[in-house]
PyMOL commands that place a pseudoatom at each C-alpha (Angstrom):
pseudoatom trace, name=CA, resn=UNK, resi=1, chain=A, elem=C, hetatm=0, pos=[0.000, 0.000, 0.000]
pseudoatom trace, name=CA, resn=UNK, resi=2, chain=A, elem=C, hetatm=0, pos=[1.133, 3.390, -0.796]
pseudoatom trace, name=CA, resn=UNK, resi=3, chain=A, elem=C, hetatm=0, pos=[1.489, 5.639, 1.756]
pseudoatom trace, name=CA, resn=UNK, resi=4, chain=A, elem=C, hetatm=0, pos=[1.528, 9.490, 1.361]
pseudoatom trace, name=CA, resn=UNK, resi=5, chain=A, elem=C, hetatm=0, pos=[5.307, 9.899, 2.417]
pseudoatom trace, name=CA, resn=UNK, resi=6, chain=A, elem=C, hetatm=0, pos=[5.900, 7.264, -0.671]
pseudoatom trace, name=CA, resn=UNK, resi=7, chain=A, elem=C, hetatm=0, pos=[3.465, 9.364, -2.739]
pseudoatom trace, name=CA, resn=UNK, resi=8, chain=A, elem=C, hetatm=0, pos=[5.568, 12.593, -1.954]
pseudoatom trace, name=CA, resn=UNK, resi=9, chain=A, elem=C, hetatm=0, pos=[8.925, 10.911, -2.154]
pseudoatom trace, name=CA, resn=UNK, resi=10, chain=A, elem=C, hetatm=0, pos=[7.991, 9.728, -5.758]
pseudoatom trace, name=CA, resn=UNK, resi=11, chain=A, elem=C, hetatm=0, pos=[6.449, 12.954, -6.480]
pseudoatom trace, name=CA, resn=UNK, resi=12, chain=A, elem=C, hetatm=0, pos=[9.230, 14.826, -5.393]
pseudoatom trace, name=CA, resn=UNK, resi=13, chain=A, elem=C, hetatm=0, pos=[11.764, 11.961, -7.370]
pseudoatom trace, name=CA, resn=UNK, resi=14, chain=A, elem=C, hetatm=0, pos=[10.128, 12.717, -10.225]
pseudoatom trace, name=CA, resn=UNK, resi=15, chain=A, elem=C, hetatm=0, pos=[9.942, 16.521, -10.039]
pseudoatom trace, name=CA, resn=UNK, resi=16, chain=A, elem=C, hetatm=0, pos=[13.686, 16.925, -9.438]
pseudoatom trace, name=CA, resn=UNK, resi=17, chain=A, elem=C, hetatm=0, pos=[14.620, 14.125, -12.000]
pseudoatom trace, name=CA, resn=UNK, resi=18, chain=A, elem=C, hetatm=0, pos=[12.866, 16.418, -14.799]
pseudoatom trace, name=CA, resn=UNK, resi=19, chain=A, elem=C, hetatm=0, pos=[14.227, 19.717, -13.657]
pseudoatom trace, name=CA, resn=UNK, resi=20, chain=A, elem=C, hetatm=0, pos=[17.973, 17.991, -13.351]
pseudoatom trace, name=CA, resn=UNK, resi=21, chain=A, elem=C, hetatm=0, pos=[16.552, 17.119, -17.371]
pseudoatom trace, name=CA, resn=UNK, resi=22, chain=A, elem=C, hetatm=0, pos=[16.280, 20.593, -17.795]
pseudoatom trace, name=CA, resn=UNK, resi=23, chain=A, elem=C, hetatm=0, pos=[19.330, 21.839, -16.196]
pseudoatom trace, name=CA, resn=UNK, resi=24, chain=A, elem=C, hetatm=0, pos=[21.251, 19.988, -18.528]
pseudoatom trace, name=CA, resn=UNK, resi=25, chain=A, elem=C, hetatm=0, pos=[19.258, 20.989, -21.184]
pseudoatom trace, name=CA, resn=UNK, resi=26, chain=A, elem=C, hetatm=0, pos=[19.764, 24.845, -20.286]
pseudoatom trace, name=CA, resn=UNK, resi=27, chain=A, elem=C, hetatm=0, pos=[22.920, 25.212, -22.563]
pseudoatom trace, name=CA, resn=UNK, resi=28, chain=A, elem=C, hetatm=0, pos=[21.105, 23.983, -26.040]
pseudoatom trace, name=CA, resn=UNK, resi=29, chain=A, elem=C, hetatm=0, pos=[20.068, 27.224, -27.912]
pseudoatom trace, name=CA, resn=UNK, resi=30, chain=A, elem=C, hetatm=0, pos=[17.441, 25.300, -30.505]
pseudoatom trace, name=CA, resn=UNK, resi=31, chain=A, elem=C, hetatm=0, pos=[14.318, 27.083, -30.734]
pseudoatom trace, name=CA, resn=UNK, resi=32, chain=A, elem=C, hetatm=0, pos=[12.306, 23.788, -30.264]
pseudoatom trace, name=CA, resn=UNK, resi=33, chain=A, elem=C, hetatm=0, pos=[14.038, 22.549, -27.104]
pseudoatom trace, name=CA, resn=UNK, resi=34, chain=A, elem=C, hetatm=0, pos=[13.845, 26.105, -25.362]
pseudoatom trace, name=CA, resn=UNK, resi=35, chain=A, elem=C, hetatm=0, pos=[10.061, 26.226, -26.306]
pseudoatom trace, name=CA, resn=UNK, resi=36, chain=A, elem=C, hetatm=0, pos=[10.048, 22.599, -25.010]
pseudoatom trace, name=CA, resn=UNK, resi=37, chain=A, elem=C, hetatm=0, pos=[11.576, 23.161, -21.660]
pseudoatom trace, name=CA, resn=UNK, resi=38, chain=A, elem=C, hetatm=0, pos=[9.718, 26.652, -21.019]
pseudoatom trace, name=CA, resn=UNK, resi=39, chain=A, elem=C, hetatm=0, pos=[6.529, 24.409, -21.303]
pseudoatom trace, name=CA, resn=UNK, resi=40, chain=A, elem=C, hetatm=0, pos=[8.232, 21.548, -19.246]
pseudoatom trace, name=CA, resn=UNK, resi=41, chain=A, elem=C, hetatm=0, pos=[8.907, 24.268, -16.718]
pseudoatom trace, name=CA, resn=UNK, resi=42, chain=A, elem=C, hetatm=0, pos=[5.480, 25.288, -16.395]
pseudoatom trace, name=CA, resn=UNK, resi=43, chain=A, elem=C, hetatm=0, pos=[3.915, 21.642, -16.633]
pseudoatom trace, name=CA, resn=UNK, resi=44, chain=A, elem=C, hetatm=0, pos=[6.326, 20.983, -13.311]
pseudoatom trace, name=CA, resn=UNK, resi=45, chain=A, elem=C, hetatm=0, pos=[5.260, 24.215, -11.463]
pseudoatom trace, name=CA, resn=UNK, resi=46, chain=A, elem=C, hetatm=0, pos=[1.606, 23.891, -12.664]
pseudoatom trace, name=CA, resn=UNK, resi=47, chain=A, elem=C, hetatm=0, pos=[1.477, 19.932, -11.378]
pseudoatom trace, name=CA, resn=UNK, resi=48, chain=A, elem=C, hetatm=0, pos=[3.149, 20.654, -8.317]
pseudoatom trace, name=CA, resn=UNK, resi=49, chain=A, elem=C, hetatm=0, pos=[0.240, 22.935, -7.046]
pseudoatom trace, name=CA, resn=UNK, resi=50, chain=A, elem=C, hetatm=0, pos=[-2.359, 20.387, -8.666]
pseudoatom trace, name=CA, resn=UNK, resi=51, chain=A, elem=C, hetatm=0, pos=[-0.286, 17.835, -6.450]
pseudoatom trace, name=CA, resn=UNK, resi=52, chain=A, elem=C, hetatm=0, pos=[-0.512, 19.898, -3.294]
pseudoatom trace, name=CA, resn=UNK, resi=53, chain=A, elem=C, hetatm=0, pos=[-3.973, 20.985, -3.614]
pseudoatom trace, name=CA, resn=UNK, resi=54, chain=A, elem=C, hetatm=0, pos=[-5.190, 17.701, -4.061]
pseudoatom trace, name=CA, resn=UNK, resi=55, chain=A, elem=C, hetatm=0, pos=[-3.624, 15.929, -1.077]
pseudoatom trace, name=CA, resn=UNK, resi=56, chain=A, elem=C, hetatm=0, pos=[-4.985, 19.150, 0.903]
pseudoatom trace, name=CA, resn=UNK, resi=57, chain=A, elem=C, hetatm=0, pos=[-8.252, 18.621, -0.287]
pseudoatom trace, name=CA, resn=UNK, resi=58, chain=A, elem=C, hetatm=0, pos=[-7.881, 14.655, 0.447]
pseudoatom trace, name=CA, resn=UNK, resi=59, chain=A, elem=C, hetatm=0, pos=[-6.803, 15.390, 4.216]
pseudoatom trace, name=CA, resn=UNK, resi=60, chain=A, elem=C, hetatm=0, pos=[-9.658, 17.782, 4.580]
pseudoatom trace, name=CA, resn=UNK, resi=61, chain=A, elem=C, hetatm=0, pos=[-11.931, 15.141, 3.338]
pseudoatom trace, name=CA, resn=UNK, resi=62, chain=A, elem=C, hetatm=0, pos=[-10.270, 12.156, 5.351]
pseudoatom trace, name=CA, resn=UNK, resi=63, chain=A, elem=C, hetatm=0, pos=[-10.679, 14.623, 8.605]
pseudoatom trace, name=CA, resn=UNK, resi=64, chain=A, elem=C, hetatm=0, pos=[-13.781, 15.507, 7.889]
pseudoatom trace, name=CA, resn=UNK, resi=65, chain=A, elem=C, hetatm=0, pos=[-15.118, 12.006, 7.657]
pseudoatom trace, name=CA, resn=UNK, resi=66, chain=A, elem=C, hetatm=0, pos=[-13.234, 10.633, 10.895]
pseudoatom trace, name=CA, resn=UNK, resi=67, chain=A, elem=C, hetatm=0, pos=[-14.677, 13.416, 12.187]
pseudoatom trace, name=CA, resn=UNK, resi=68, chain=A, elem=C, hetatm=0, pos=[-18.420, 12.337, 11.550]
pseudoatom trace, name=CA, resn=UNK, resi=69, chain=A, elem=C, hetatm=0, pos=[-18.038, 8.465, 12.280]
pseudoatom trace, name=CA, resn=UNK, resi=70, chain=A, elem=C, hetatm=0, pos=[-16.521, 9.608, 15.586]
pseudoatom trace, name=CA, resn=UNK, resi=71, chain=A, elem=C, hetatm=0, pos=[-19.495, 11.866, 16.762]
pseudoatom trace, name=CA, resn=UNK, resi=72, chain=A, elem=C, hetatm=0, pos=[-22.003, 9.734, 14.969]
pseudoatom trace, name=CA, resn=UNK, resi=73, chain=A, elem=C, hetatm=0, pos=[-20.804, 6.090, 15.243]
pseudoatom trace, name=CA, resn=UNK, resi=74, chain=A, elem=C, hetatm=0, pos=[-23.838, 4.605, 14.654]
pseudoatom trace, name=CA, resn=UNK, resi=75, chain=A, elem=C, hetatm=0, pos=[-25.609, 6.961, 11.903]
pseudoatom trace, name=CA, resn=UNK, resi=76, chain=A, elem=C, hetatm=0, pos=[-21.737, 6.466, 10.141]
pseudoatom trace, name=CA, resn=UNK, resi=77, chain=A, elem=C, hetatm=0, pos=[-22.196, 2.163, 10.575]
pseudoatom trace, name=CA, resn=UNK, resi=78, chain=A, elem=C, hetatm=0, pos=[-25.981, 2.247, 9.375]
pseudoatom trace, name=CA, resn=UNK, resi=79, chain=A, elem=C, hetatm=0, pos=[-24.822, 4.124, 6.265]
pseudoatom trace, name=CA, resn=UNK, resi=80, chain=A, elem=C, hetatm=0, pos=[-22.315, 1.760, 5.181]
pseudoatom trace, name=CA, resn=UNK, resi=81, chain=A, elem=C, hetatm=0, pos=[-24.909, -0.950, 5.874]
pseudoatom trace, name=CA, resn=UNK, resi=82, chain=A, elem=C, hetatm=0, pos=[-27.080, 0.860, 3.474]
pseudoatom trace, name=CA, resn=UNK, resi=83, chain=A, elem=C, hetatm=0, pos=[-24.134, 1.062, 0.820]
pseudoatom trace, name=CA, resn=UNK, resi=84, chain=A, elem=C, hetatm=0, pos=[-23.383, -2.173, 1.132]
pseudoatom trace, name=CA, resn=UNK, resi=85, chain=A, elem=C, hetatm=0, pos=[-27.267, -3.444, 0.755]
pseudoatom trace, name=CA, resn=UNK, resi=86, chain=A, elem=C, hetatm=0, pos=[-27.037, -1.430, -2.534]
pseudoatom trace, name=CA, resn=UNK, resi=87, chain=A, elem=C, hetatm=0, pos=[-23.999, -2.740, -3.802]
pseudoatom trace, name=CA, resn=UNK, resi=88, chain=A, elem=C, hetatm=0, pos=[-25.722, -6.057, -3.022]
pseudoatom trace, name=CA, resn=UNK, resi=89, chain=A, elem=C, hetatm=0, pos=[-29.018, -5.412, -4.855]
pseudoatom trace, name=CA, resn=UNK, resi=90, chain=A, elem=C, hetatm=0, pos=[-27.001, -4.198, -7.868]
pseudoatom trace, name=CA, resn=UNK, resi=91, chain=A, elem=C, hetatm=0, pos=[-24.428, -6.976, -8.225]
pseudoatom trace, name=CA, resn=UNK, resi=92, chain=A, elem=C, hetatm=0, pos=[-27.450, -9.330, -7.835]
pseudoatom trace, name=CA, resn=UNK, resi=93, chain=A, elem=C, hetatm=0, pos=[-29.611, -7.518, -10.803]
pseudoatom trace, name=CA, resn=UNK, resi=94, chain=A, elem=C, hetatm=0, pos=[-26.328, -8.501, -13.245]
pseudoatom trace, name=CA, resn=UNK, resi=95, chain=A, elem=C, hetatm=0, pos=[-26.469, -11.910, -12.975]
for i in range(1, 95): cmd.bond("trace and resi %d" % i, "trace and resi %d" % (i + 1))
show_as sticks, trace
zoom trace
């Protein structure tokens, strides 16, 4: 199972592995590889904050939830009874 220090060690592997890319990279004067690593750049910087903001979100969510379960136990175990009576009735409807 991957855990969210693994998801932000890879994250973070990857993100310096394409800017050490474009650090060697940085002396080539071709039009097409400039244009290519300005939009590299930006692809890094703009996925970084997608990154981030999504976790965030996640946590909020994950806190949130615990949150509710904890001050309404059973409300929180009669819902997943309810999911899991629908998930029933639909698998059984395929066959």
């Amino acid at each position: 199972m991957t855990t969210k220090k693994n998801t932000d060690q890879y994250v973070d592997s990857l993100t310096n592995d394409a800017r050490t890319l474009l650090a060697a990279t940085a002396d080539m004067a071709d039009g097409k590889i400039k244009e290519a690593r300005e939009r590299m750049e930006s692809a890094l910087d703009n996925g970084k904050q997608i990154y981030n903001d999504l976790r965030d979100k996640t946590s909020d969510g994950l806190r949130i939830a615990d949150s509710f379960v904890h001050d309404n136990p059973y409300k929180a175990v009669g819902f997943a009874v309810l999911i899991g009576a629908l998930l029933l009735l639909a698998l059984r409807r395929r066959d």
